[in-house]
C-alpha positions as CSV (number, residue, x, y, z in Angstrom):
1,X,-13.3,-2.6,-16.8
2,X,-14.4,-6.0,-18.0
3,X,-17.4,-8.0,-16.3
4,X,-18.2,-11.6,-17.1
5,X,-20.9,-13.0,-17.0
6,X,-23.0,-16.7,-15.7
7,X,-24.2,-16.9,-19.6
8,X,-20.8,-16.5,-21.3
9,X,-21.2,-12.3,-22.2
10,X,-18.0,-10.2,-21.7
11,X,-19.4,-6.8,-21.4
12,X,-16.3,-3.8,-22.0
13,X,-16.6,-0.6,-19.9
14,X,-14.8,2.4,-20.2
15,X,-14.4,4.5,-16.9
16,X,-13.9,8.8,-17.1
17,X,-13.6,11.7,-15.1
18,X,-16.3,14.0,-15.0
19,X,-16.0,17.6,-14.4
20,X,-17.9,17.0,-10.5
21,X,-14.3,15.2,-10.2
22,X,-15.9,11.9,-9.5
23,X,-15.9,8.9,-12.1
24,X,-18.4,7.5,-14.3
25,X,-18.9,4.6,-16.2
26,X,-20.0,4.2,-19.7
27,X,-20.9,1.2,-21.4
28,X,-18.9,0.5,-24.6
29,X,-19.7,-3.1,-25.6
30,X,-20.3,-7.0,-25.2
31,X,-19.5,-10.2,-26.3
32,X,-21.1,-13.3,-26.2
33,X,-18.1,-16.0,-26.0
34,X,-20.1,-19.1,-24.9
35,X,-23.7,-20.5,-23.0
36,X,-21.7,-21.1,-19.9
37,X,-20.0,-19.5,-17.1
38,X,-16.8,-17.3,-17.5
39,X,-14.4,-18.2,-15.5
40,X,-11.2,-15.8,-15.8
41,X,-10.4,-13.1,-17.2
42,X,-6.8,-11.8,-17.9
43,X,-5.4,-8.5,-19.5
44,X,-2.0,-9.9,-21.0
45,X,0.4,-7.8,-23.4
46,X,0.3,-9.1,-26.7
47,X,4.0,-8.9,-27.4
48,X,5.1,-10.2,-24.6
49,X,2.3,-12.2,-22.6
50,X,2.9,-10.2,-19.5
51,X,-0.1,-9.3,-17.7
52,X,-1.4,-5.6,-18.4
53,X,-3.3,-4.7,-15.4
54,X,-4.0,-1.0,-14.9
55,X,-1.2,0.2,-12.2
56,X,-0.3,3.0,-10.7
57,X,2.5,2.9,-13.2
58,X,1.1,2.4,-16.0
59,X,-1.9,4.6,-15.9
60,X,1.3,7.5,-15.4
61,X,2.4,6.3,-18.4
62,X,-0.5,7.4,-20.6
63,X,0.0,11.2,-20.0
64,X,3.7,10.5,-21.8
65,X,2.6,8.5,-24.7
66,X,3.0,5.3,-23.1
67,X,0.5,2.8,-24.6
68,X,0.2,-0.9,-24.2
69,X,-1.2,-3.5,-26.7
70,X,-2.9,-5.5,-24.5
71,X,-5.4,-8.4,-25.4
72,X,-7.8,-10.3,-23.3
73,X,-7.4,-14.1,-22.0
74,X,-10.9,-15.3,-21.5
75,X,-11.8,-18.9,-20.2
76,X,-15.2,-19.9,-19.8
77,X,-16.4,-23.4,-18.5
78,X,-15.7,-25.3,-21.8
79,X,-13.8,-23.0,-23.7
80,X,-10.8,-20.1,-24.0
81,X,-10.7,-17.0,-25.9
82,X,-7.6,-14.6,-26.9
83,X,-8.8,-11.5,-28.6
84,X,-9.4,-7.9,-28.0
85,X,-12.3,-6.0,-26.5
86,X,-15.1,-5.3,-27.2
87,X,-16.4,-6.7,-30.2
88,X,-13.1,-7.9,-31.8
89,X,-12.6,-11.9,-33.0
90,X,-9.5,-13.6,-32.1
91,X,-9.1,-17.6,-31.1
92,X,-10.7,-19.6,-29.4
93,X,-10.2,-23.0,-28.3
94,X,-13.1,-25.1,-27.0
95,X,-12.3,-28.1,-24.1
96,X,-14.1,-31.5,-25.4
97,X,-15.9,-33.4,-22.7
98,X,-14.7,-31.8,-19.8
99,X,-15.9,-28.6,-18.0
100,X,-13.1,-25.5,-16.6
101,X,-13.6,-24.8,-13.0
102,X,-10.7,-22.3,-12.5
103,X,-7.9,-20.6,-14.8
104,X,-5.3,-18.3,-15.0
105,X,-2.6,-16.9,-17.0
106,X,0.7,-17.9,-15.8
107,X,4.7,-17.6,-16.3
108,X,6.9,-21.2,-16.0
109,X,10.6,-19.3,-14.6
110,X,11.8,-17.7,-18.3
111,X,10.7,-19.5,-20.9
112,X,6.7,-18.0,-21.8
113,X,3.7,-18.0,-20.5
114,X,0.8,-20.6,-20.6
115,X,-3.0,-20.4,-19.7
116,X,-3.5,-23.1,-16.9
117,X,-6.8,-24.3,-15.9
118,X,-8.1,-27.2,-13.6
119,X,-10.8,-29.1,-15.1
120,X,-13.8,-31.2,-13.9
121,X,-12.1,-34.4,-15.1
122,X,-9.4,-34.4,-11.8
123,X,-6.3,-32.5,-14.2
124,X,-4.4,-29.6,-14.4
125,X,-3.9,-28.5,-18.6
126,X,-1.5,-26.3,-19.8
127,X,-2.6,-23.9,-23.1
128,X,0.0,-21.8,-25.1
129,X,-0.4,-18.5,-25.6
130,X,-1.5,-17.4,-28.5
131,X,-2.2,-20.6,-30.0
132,X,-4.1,-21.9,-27.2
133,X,-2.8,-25.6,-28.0
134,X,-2.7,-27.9,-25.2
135,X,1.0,-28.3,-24.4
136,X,0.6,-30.6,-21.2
137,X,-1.7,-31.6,-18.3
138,X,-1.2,-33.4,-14.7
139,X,-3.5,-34.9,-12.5
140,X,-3.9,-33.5,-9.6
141,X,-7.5,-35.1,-8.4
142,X,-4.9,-37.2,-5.5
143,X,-4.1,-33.8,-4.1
144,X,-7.0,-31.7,-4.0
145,X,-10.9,-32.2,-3.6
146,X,-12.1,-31.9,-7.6
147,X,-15.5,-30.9,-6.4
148,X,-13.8,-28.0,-5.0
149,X,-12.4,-26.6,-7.9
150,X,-14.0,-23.8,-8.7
151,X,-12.6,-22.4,-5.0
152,X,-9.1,-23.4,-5.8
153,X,-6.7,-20.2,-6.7
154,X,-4.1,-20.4,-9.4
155,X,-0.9,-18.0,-9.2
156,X,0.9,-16.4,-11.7
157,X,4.0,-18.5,-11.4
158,X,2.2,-21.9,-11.4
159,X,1.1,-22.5,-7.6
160,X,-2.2,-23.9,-7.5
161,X,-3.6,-23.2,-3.7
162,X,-6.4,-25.6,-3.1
163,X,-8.9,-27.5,-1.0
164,X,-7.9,-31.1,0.2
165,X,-11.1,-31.1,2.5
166,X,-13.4,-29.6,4.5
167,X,-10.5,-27.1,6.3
168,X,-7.5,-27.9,4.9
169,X,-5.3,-26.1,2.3
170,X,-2.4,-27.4,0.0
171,X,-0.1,-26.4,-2.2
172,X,1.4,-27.8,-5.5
173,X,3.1,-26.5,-8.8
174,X,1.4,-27.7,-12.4
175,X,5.4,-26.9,-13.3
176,X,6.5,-30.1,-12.4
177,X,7.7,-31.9,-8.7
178,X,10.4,-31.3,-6.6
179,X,10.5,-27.7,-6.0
180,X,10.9,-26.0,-2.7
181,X,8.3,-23.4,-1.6
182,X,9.8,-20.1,-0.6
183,X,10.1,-19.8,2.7
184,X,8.0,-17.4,4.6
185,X,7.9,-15.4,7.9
186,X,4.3,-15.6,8.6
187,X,2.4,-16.8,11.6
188,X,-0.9,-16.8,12.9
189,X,0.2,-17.0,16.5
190,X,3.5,-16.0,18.2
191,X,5.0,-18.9,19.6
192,X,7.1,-17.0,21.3
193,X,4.6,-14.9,23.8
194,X,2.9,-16.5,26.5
195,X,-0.7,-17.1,26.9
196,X,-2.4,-14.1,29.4
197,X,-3.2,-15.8,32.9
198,X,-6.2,-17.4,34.0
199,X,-8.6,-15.0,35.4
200,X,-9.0,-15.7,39.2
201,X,-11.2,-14.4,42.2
202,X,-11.2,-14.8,46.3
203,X,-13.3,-16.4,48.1
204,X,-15.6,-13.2,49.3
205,X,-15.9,-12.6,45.3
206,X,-16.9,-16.2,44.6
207,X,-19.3,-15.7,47.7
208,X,-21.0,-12.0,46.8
209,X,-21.4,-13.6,43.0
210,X,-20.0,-13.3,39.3
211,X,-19.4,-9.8,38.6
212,X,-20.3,-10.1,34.1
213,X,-18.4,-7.6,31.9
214,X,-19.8,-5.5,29.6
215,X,-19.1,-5.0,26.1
216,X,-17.5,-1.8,27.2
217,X,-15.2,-3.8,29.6
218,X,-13.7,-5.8,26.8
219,X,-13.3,-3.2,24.8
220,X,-11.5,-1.4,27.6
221,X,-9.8,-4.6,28.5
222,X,-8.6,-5.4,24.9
223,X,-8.0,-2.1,23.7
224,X,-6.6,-0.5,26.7
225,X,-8.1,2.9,27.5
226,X,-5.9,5.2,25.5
227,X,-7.0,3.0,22.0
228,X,-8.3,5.8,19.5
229,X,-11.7,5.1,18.4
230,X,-12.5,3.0,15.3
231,X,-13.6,4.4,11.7
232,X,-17.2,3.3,12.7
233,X,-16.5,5.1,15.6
234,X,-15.7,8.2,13.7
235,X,-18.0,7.8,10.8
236,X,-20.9,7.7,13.7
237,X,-19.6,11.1,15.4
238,X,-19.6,13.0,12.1
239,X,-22.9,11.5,11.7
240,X,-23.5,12.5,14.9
241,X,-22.5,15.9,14.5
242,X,-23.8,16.5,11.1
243,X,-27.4,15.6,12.5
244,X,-26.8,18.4,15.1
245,X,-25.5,21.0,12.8
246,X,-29.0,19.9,10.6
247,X,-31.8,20.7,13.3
248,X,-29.9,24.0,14.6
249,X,-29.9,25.1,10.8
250,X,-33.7,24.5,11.2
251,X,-33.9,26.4,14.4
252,X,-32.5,28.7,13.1
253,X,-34.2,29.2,9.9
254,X,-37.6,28.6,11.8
255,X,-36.3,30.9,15.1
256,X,-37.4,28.0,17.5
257,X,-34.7,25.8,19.6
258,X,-34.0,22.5,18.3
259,X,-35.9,19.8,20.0
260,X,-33.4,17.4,21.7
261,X,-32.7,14.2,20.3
262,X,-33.1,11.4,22.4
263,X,-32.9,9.1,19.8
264,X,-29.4,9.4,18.7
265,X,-26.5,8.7,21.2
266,X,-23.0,10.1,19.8
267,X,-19.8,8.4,20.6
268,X,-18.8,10.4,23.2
269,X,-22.3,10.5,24.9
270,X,-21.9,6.5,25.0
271,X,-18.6,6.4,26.3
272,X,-19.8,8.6,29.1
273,X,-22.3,6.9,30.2
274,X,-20.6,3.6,29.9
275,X,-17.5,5.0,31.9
276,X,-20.6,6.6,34.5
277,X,-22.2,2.9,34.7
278,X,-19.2,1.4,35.1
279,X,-18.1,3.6,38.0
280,X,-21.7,2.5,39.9
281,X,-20.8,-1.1,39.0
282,X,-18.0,-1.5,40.6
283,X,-19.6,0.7,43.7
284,X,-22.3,-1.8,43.8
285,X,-19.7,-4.0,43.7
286,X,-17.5,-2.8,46.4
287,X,-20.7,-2.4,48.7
288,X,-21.6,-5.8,48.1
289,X,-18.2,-7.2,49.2
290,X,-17.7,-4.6,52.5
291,X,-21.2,-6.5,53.5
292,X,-20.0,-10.0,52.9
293,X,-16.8,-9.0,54.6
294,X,-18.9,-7.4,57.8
295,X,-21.2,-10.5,57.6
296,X,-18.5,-13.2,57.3
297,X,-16.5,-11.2,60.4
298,X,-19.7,-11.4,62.7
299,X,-20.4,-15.2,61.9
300,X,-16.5,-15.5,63.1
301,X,-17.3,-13.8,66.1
302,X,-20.6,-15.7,66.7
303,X,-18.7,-19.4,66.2
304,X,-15.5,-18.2,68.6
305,X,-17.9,-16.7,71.1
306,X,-20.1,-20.0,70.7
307,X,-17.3,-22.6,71.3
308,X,-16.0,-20.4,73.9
309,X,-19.9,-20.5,76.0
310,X,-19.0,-24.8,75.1
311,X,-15.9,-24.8,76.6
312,X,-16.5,-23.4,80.3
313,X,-20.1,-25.2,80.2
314,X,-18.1,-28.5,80.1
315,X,-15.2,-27.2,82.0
316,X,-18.0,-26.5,84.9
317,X,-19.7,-29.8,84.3
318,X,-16.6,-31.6,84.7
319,X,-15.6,-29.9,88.1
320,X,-18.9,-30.3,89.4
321,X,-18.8,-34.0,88.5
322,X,-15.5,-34.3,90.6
323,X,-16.4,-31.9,93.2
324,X,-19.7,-33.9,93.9
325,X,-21.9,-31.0,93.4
């Protein structure tokens, strides 16, 4: 494993088994390549310039003999390094007057690969490997924010993915214009599906008050209620459980009975007593609407039996008028 550094150190360590089956790391060496920053680092096979990183693959291969001569590609803010770790020399090539905010090893179709890098000054430089001589650059400071540089990512083929402002992303290849991107299938929404409907209530419910929902309701909502629980879920259960299986070892050791813990809530536990709050909720609830439904039936009777009283007490004031009485 190799770890840069903000001071331009390298430091090499090797990682082993140990016989408790877990692995350790031991330190085997640093180097101090410049004053600045590194910025990349990149395990590359020194025949071919393909990159050596540690796969599944290729970690098999050591048990048959299978080795790989690999070398390090090393950029730091003003300058590049080919060699081998950890304290091995190789070449170098330092940038004049201009600072490296991002850089990677990359492949242009078949021909080789090149170390590309996108400096302070608004361009895009191409380095050959293992010469590290500068082979071509582009500007590309009318594309992408320079200031944002250092957040920019660089792909092995030559795709530099980058900021153009504050939320938005573009695309462009140092290996020259006019090539089409690949297409792709992703999405971040489904066109396709259509949005859920607009949560609606009667009149009685807008009358008896906003019913809130609980984060137990959304989760029930959003989830459904057969959605297994979460690894946080299930790390806090065996938690949980190994707390309880603690304090009845002590019981038992001490031949007392474990004092209950009301501190703790297991999953279970929660979800029980969220499903139990839930079901007074909604009784509340369906209490509170009977109510308004009696109340709103009486003031119906009240207003018909009112205009009824209205009715005959003109329909008698009118026949009296005629009748003279």
């Amino acid at each position: 494993m190799f770890v840069g550094t903000s001071r331009g150190r390298l430091a090499t360590l090797k990682i082993l088994p140990s016989q408790s089956g877990k692995f350790t790391a031991q330190f085997v060496g640093a180097t101090s390549l410049a004053e600045d920053r590194v910025v990349s680092i990149s395990p590359i096979d020194a025949e071919t310039g393909s990159a050596a990183l540690a796969t599944g693959q290729a970690m098999t291969g050591l048990q048959q003999g299978q080795k790989t001569n690999g070398v390090l590609v090393v950029t730091t803010a003003s300058s590049a390094h080919i060699f081998k770790p950890a304290n091995a020399k190789g070449a170098s090539k330092s940038f004049d007057n201009v600072f490296c905010d991002a850089a990677a090893v990359t492949r242009f179709e078949q021909r080789g690969y090149a170390l590309v890098g996108l400096f302070g000054d608004g361009c895009a430089r191409a380095f050959s490997i293992p010469a590290l001589r500068e082979i071509g650059s582009i500007r590309m400071n009318h594309i992408f924010d320079v200031k944002r540089f250092s957040e920019a990512l660089i792909d092995t083929s030559g795709d530099v993915i980058g900021w153009t402002g504050p939320s938005e992303l573009a695309l462009a290849s140092v290996w020259g214009a006019n090539q089409a991107i690949p297409p792709s299938n992703d999405r971040l929404f489904d066109p396709a599906k259509l949005p859920p409907p607009r949560p609606t209530i009667s009149n009685l419910q807008w009358i008896a008050g906003t019913q809130y929902i609980t984060p137990a309701d959304m989760d029930v909502l959003i989830g459904g209620p057969d959605r297994p629980p979460s690894n946080r879920m299930m790390a806090e259960m065996r938690a949980q459980q190994d707390a309880d299986f603690q304090r009845q070892r002590e019981a038992a050791k001490s031949g007392r009975s474990p004092p209950p813990d009301q501190s703790q809530e297991g999953y279970w536990a929660y979800m029980q007593r969220q499903i139990q709050e839930r079901t007074e909720n909604l009784g509340l609830a369906s209490d509170s609407m009977d109510r308004t439904a009696e109340a709103s039936s009486s003031w119906s009777d009240d207003v018909s039996k009112f205009v009824k009283n209205q009715k005959r007490q003109a329909a008698l004031g009118f026949l009296g008028s005629k009748l003279g009485l």
